[in-house]
C-alpha positions, 0 to 999 in steps of 0.5 A: 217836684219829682223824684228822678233817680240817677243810676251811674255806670258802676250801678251806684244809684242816687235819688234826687227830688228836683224842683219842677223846671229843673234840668235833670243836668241842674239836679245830677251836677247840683247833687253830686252826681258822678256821670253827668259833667254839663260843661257848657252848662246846660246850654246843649252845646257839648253832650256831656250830659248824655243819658239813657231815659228809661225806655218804658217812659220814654214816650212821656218825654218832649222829643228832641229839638233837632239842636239836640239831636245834633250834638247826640252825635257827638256823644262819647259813648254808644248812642241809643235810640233812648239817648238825651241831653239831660240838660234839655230835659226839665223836670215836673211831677210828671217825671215822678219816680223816672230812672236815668241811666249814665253812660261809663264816660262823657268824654 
């Protein structure tokens, strides 16, 4: 388990503790989470789960299949280079403490 907090455009901060295999989709839209809408599901067909992983962890990530690159070109708002799918992102205690910032829309 791992404790991922989710810090949304206006600055309102929610910390959720996600069971590990999660999505941080799952985790975001099963809490509450205002920002991460996962329309198709979690199935990395709409990009309406875009996120900004803290860019100093980053790199403790699996890089992006090249489906989730694709539809990050889809994104509503300004991609980053720090840019995923929360939905292609699972969770495991390894993620302990990560920060997910959300963009001001999904559409």
């Amino acid at each position: 388990m791992a404790n991922i907090t989710f810090i949304e455009a206006n600055g309102q901060s929610t910390t959720v503790n996600l069971a590990d295999g999660w999505s941080l989709m799952q985790g975001a839209t099963t809490n509450g989470v205002d920002g991460i809408l996962g329309e198709c599901g979690g199935s990395c067909a709409c990009a309406t789960c875009h996120c900004y992983v803290d860019e100093a962890r980053l790199g403790e990530l699996p890089a992006a299949s090249e489906g989730e690159l694709a539809m990050l070109e889809n994104v509503a708002s300004e991609r980053r280079p720090n840019s995923r799918l929360a939905c292609q992102i699972k969770s495991s205690a390894a993620l302990e403490g990560l920060k997910v910032l959300l963009p001001a829309t999904q559409e």
